[in-house]
C-alpha positions as CSV (number, residue, x, y, z in Angstrom):
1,X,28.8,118.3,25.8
2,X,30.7,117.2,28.9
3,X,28.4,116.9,32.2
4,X,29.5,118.4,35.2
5,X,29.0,116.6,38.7
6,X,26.1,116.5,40.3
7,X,25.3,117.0,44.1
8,X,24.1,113.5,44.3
9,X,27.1,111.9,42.2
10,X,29.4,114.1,45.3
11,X,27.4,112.4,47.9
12,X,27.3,109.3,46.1
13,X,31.4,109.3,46.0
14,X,32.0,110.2,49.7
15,X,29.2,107.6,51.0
16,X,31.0,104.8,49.2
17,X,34.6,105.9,50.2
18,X,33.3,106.6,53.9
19,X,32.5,102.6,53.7
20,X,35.2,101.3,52.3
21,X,37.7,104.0,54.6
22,X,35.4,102.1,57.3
23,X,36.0,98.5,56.2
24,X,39.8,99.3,55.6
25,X,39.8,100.7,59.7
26,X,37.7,97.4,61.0
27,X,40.3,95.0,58.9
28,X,43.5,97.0,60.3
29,X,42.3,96.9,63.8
30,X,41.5,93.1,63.5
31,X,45.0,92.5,62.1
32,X,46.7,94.9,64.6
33,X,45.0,92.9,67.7
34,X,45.5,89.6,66.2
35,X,49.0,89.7,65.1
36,X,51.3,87.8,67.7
37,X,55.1,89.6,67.7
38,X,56.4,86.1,69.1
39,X,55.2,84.2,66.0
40,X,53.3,82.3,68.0
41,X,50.1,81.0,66.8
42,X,46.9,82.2,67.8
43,X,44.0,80.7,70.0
44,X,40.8,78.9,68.0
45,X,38.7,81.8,69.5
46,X,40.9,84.5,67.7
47,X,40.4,82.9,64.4
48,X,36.8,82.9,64.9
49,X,36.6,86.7,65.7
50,X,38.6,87.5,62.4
51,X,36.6,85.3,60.4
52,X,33.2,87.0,62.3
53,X,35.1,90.4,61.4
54,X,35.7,89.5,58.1
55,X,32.3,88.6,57.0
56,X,30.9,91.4,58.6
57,X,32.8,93.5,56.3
58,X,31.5,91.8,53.4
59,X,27.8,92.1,54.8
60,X,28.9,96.0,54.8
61,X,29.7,95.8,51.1
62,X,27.1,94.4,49.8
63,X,24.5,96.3,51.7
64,X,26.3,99.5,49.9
65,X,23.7,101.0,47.3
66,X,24.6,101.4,44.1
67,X,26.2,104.4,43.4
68,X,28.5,104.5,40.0
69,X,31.4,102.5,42.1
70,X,30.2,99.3,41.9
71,X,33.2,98.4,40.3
72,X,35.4,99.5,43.5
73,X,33.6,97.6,45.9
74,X,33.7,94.1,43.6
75,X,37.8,94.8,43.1
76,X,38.0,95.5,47.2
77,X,35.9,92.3,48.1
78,X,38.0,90.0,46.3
79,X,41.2,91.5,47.2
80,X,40.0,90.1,50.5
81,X,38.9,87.1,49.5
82,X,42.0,86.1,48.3
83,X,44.1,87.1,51.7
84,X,40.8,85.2,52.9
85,X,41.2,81.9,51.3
86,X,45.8,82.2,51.0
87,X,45.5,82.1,54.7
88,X,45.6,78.8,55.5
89,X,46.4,78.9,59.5
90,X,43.1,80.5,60.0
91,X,41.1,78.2,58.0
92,X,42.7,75.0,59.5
93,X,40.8,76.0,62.6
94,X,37.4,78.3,60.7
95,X,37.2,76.2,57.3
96,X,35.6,77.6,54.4
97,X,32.1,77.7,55.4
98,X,31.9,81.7,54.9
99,X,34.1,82.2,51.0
100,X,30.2,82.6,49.4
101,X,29.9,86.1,51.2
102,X,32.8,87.0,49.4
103,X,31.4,86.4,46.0
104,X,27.7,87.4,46.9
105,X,29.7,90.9,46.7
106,X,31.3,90.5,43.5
107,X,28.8,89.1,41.6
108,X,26.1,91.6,42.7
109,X,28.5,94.5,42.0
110,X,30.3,93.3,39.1
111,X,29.0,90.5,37.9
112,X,30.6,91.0,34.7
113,X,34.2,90.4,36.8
114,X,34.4,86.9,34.5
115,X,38.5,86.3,35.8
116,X,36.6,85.9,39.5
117,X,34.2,83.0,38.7
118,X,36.6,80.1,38.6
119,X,37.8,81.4,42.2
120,X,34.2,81.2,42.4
121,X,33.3,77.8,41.7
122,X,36.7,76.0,43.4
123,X,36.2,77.9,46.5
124,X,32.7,77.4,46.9
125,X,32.8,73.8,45.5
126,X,35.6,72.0,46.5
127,X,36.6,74.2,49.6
128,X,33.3,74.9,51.1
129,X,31.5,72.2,49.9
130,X,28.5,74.6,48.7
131,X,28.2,73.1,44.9
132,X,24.4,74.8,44.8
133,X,25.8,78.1,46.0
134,X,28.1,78.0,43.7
135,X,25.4,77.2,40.2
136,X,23.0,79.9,42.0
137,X,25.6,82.4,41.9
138,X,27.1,81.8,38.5
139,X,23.4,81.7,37.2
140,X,23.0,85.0,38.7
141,X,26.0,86.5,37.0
142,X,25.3,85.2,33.7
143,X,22.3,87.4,33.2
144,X,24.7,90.1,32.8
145,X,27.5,88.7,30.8
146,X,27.0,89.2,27.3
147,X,29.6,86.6,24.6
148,X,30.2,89.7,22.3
149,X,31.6,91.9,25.0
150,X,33.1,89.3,27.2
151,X,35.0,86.8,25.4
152,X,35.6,84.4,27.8
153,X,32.2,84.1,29.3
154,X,31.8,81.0,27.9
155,X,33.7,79.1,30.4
156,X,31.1,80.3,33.2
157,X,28.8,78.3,31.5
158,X,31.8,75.7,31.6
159,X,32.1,76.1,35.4
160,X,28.7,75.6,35.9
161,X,28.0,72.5,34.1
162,X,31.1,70.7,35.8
163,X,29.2,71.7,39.4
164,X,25.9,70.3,38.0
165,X,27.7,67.5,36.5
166,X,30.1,66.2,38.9
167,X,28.6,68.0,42.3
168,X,24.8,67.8,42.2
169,X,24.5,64.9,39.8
170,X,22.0,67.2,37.4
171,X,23.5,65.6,34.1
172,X,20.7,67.3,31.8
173,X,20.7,70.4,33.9
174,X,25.3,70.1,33.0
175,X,24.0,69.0,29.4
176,X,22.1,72.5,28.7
177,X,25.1,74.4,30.5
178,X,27.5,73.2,28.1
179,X,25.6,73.4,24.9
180,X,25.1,77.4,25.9
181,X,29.5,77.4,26.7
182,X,29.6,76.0,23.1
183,X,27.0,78.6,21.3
184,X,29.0,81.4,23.6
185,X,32.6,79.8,22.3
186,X,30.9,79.6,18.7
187,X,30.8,83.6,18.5
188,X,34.2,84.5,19.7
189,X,36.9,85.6,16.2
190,X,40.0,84.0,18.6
191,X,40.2,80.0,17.2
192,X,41.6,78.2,19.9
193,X,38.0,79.4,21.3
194,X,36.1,78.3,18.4
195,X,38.0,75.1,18.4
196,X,36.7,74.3,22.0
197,X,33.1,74.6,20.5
198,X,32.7,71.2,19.1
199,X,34.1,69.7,22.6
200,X,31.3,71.0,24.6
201,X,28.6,70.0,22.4
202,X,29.8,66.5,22.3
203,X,29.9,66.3,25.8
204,X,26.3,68.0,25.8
205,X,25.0,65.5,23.6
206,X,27.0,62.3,25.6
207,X,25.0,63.7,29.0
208,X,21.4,64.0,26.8
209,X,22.0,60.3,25.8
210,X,22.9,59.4,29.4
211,X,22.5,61.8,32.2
212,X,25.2,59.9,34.1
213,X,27.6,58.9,31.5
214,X,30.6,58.0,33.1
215,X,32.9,59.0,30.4
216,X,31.4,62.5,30.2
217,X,32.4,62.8,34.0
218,X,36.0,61.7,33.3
219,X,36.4,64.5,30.4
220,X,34.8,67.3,33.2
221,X,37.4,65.6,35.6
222,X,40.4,66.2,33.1
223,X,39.5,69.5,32.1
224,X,39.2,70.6,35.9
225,X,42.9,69.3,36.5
226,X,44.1,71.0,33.5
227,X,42.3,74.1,34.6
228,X,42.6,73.8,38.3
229,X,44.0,77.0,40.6
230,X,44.2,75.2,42.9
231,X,46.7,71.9,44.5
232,X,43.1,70.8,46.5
233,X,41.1,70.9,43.0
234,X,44.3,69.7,41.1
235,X,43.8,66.7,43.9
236,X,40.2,66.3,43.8
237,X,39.9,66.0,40.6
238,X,43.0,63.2,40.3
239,X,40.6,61.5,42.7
240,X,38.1,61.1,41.0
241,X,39.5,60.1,37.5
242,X,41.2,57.4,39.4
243,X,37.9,56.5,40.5
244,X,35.7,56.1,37.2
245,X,38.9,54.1,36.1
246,X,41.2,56.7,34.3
247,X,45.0,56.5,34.8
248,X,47.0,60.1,35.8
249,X,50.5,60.8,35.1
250,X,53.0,63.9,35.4
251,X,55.2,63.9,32.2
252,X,58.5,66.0,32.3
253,X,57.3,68.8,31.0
254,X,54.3,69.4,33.7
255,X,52.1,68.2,31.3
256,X,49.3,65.7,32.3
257,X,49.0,61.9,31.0
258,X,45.8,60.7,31.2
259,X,44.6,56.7,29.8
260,X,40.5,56.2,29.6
261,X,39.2,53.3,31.4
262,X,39.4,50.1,29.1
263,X,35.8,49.9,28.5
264,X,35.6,53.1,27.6
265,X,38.4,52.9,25.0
């Protein structure tokens, strides 16, 4: 039997579109009074007052109850995380600081958004320099993800043991993390997912030997520059392999060329 609306599913509806029409007025206004017509680039104090602006939107969000449009509000706050963190004249002048805000949105509203948590962890990691932000969020969201309806949840447990690993220096804390990625990866049909099982545990059981294995933090290094989304990650994580020793090169084809330390051959 099909159920008809309710009064409160009505009111429900109109509160959350009344916010967001609200939040979609606040950001035109800010762009309407901040956009120069001479190209000219704006004062330090107008960058500040659309980052303030900004984050007061998201503080709007997430205060919004929850009301059957969770989904709405997650797909709205990173829409504007992402003209956020592309806009790279404002955040020459406001850095980072403020990207968790974004994500304190999506995760609380759809924390089963998995495609937003390596945003997640670069942006909060490696642009804001917030690597414990970044593991409490992802911790929070994995209490809702569930392996046999998200396939690809495994690789927040990923994202999370290379912050513990290579961020807080918590190599037992990044061992458990990537033992759960490979139980998670373990119950997926797809076999290049399966494949990557065998991987994590080995790096699992490298960090439970010794929490600060130095050729467990070259691996986390390689996979981030494979995986980065970033040309700052991509960077970072060059970096660093360079500085436990590795050897980077570009080959022709994009690809990545990486040699192990000697003494770790």
């Amino acid at each position: 039997m099909k159920r008809g609306w309710r009064w409160s599913d009505v009111i429900g509806l109109a509160v959350t579109l009344v916010a967001l029409s609200s939040v979609a007025i606040m950001q035109r206004r800010s762009l309407e009074t901040l956009q120069d017509p001479s190209g000219q680039v704006l004062t330090e104090a107008e960058y500040q007052r659309q980052t303030a602006q900004t984050i007061a939107q998201m503080e709007a969000l997430a205060k919004l109850p929850a009301l059957g449009f969770d989904n709405l509000v997650s797909d709205w706050a990173f829409l504007q995380f992402l003209q956020f963190f592309g806009d790279s004249d404002a955040r020459r002048v406001t850095g980072y600081d403020q990207v968790p805000a974004f994500f304190r949105v999506i995760v609380a509203k759809d924390p089963r958004f998995v495609q937003s948590y390596p945003y997640l962890s670069t942006a909060i990691t490696v642009y804001a320099s917030q690597p414990k932000t970044s593991v409490e969020l992802m911790a929070q969201g994995l209490t809702h993800l569930d392996p046999h309806y998200q396939p690809s949840a495994y690789l927040v447990w990923v994202f999370r043991a290379m912050d513990e690993l290579l961020f807080l220096g918590q190599g037992l804390a990044a061992a458990q993390s990537y033992n759960r990625a490979a139980e998670w990866a373990e119950l997926q049909t797809d076999p290049h997912i399966r494949e990557a099982a065998p991987y994590y545990r080995s790096l699992a059981q490298t960090l439970r030997n010794d929490p600060d294995s130095r050729m467990a933090q070259i691996n986390a290094w390689i996979w981030a520059l494979v995986n980065a989304v970033s040309d700052r990650s991509r960077e970072t994580a060059i970096e660093n392999i360079e500085r436990l020793g590795g050897e980077v090169s570009r080959l022709p084809d994009g690809s990545w060329q990486i040699r192990h330390p000697e003494d770790l051959r």
